[in-house]
C-alpha positions as CSV (number, residue, x, y, z in Angstrom):
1,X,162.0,91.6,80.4
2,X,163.8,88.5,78.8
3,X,163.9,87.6,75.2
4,X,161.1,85.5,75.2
5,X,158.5,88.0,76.5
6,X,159.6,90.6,74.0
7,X,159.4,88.1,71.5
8,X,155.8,86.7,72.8
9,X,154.9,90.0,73.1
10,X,155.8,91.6,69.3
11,X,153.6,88.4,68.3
12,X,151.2,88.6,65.8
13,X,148.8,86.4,68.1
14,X,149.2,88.4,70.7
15,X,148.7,91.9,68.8
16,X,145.3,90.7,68.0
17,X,144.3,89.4,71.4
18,X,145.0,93.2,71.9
19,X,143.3,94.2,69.6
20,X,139.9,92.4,70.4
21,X,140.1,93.4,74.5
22,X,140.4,97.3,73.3
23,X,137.4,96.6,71.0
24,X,135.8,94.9,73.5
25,X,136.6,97.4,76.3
26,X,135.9,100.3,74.0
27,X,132.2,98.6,73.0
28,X,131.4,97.9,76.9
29,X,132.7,101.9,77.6
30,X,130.2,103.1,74.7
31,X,127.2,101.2,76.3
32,X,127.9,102.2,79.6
33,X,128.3,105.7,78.3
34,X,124.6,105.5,76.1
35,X,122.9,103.6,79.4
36,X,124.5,106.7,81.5
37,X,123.5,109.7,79.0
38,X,120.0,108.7,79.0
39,X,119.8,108.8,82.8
40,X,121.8,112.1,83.3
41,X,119.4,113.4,81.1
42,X,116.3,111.5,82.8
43,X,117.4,113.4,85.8
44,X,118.5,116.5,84.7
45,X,114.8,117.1,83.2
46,X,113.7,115.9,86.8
47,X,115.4,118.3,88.4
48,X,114.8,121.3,85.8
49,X,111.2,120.9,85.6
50,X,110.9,119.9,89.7
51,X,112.8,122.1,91.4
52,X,110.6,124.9,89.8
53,X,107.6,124.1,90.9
54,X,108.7,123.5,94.5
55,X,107.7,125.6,96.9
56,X,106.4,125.5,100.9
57,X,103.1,125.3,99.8
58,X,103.4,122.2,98.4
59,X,103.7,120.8,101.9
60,X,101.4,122.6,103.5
61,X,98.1,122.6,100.9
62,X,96.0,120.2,99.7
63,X,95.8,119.6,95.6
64,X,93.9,122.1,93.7
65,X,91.2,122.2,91.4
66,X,91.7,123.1,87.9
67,X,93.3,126.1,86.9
68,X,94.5,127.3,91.0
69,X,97.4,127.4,92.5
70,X,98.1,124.2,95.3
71,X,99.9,121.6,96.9
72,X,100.5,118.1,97.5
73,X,99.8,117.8,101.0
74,X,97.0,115.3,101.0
75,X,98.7,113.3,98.2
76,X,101.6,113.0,100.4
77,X,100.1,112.2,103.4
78,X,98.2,109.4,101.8
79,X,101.0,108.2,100.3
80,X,103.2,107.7,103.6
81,X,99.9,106.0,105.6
82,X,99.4,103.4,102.6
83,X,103.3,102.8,102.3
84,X,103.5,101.9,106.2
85,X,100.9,100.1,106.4
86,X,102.2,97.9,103.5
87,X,105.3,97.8,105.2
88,X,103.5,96.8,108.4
89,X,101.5,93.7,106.7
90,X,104.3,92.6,104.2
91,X,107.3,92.5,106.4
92,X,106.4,90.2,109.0
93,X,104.9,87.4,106.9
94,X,107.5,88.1,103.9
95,X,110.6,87.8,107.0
96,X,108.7,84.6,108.4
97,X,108.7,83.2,105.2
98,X,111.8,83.9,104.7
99,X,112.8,82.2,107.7
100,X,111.3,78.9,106.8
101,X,112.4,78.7,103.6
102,X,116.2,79.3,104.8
103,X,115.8,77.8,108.8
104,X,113.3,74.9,108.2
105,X,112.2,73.6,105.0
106,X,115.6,74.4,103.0
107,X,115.8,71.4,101.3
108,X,112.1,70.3,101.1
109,X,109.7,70.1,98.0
110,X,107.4,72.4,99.6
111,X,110.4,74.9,99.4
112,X,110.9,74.8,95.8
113,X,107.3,75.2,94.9
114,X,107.2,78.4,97.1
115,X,110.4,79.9,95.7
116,X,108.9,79.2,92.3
117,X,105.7,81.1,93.5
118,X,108.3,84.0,95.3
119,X,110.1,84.8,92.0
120,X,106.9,84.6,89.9
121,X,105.1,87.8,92.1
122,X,108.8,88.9,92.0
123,X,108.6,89.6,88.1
124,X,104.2,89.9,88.1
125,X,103.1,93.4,86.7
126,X,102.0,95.7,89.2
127,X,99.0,96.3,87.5
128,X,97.6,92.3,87.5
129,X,98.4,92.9,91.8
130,X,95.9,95.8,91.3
131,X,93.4,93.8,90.1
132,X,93.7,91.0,91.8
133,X,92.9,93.1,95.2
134,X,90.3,95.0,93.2
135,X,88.3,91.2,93.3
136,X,89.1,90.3,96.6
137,X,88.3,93.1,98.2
138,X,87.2,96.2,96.4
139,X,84.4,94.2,94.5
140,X,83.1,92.7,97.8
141,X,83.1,95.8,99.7
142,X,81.9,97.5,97.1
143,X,84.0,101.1,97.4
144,X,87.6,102.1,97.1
145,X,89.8,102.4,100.2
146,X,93.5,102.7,101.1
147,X,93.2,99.3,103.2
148,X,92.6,97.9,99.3
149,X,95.5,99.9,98.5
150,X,98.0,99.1,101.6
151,X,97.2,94.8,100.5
152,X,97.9,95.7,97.2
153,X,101.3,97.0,97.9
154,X,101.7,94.6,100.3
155,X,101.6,92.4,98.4
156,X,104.5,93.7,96.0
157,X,106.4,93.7,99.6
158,X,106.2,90.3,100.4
159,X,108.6,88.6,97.9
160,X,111.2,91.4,98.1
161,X,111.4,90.6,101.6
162,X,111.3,86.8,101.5
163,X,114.0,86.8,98.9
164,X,116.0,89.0,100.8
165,X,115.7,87.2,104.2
166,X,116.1,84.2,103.1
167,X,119.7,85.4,101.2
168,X,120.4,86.4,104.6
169,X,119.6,84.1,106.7
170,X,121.3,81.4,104.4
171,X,124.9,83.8,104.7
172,X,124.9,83.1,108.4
173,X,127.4,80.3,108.8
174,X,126.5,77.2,110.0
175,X,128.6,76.8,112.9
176,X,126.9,79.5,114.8
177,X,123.9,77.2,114.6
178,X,125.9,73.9,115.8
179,X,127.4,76.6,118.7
180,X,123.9,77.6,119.9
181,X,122.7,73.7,119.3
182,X,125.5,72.6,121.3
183,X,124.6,74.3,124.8
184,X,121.0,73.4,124.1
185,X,119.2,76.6,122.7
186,X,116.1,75.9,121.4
187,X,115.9,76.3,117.6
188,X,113.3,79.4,117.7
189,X,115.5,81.2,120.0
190,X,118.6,80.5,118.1
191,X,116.9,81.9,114.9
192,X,115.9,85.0,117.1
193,X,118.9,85.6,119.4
194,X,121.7,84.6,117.0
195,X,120.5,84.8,113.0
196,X,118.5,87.3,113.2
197,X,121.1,89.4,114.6
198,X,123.9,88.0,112.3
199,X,121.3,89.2,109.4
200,X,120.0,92.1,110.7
201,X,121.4,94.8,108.7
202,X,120.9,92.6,105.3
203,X,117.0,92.0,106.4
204,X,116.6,95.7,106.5
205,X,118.3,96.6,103.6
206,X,115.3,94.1,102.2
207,X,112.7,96.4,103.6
208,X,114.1,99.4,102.6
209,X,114.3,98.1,98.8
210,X,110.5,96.7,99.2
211,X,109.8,100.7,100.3
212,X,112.0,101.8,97.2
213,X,109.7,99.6,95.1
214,X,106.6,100.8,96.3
215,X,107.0,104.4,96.2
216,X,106.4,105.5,92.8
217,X,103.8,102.6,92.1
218,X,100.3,103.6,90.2
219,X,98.9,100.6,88.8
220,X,97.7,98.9,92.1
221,X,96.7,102.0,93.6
222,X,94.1,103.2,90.7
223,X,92.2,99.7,91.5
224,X,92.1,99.9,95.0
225,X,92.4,103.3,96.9
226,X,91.6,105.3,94.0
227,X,92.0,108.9,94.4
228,X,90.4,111.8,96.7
229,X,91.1,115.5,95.9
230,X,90.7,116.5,99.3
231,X,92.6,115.6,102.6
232,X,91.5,112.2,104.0
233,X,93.2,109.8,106.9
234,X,90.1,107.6,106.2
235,X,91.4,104.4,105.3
236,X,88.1,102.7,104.7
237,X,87.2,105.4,101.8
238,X,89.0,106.7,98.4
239,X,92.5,107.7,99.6
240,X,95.2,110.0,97.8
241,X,98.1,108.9,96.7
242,X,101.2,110.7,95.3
243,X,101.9,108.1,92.4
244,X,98.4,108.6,91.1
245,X,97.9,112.2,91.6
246,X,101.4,112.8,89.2
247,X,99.9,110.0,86.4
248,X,96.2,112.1,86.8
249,X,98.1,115.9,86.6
250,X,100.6,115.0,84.1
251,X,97.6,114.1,81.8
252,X,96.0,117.2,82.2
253,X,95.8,120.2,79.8
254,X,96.3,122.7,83.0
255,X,99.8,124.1,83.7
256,X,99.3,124.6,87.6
257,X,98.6,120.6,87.5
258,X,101.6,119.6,85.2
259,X,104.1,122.0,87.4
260,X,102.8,119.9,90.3
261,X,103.3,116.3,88.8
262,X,106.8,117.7,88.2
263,X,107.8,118.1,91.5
264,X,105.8,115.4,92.8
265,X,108.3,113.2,90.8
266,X,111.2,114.7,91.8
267,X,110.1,114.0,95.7
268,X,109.3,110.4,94.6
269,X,112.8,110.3,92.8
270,X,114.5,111.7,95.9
271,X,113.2,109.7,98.6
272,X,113.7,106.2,96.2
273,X,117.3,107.5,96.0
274,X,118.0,108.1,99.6
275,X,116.6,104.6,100.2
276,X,118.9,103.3,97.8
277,X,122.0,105.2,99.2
278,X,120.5,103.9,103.2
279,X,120.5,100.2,102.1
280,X,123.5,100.3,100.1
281,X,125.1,101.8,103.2
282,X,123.6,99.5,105.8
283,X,125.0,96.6,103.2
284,X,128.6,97.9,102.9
285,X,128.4,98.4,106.8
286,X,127.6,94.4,107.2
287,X,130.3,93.7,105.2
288,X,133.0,95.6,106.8
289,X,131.6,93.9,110.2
């Protein structure tokens, strides 16, 4: 070290730029620390109160009435046939959209306004969703049902998915476009044969964060398929739901209920966290390629 690092380094200006970045550093440790604590504990409760309550027959009866012992088998059940069949409607028109927005219109003014429109149901509460598919089609057909439900959440899917494919799609560079342009591929199949394979893995990651976000929504689902105590795979009547049947239990004065809305939470919890640890793998595995 020569003379005139030591001396720059003894400064006084330079002691307090020290000074300042192990404030600063210390500060940013703290509020990671506070953000942290509150989530270990979040979960440790999760897991105290959850892991108590579960049991075999929570997969294998339906939920109980008041006061008797039960299971969540109808709420789960429902919950998986309104999730895929959100997933079904949402996906394809939120990765076609997608695909204009980065393939065809990238740079026109009808792009713009539908970004603007993608980022505002982006950031819309769940609960105005709910009601908006409560007018459309609950009010008109004049009964709950998990198709009601399925649109709702469907429509939380679709701008996940259009922002994520279009992300995508706009990563894959430009000369595999000119390559496939250059030998005379048509510009549908390119888009099929070449982008959607070059964006594939980021394109599912998309879907498996628009399942993640669904999962543990109530909102829509109490304004459209409702609720039914017993098991039902009618999707034109009242449909359970897991989401709803933890908000009704936790509310309730009855302890076999409240043990049950526990672990319903911690399932939620588990499978939103396995989605999360899927797509974070599938992107890590896209970058390494």
């Amino acid at each position: 070290m020569t003379d005139a690092t030591i001396a720059s380094a003894s400064s006084p200006l330079y002691a307090g730029r020290r000074r300042r970045n192990a404030i600063a550093k210390g500060l940013a440790w703290a509020a990671t620390g506070f953000g942290l604590g509150w989530l270990v504990l979040i979960l440790g409760i999760l897991l105290y109160e959850g892991f108590g309550g579960l049991s075999l027959s929570v997969f294998t009866e339906n939920t109980p009435p008041p006061g008797a012992a039960g299971g969540l088998l109808n709420a789960i059940v429902g919950s998986l046939i309104i999730t895929v069949l959100a997933i079904l409607i949402g996906t394809p028109i939120g990765i076609l959209a997608g695909t204009y927005l980065a393939e065809y219109g990238r740079h026109d003014k009808l792009s713009t306004v539908v970004r603007f429109i993608n980022d505002i149901l982006l950031s819309a509460p769940s609960i105005v969703i709910g009601l908006f598919v409560y007018e459309i089609m609950v009010a008109p057909m004049g009964h709950f049902s998990g198709y009601a439900g399925a649109v709702a959440l469907a429509v939380i899917v679709i701008p996940v998915v259009v922002r994520t494919t279009e992300d995508m799609l706009t990563l894959v560079p430009d000369t595999l476009r000119e390559a496939a342009a250059s030998i005379g591929l048509p510009r549908a199949l390119m888009i099929m044969r070449i982008a959607y394979r070059a964006a594939r893995a980021g394109i599912v990651t998309g879907v498996l964060l628009a399942v993640a976000r669904i999962s543990g929504e109530t909102a829509p689902l109490l304004f459209t398929a409702l609720n039914n105590q017993f098991f039902s795979v009618d999707m034109n009547q009242p449909m359970p739901s897991l989401p709803v049947v933890i908000f009704q239990f936790a509310l309730s004065p009855y302890q076999e209920w409240q043990r049950l809305a526990w672990t319903g939470a911690l399932l939620i919890t588990i499978t939103v966290l396995a989605l999360s640890i899927l797509a974070r793998s599938l992107t890590a595995a896209r970058k390494s390629s």
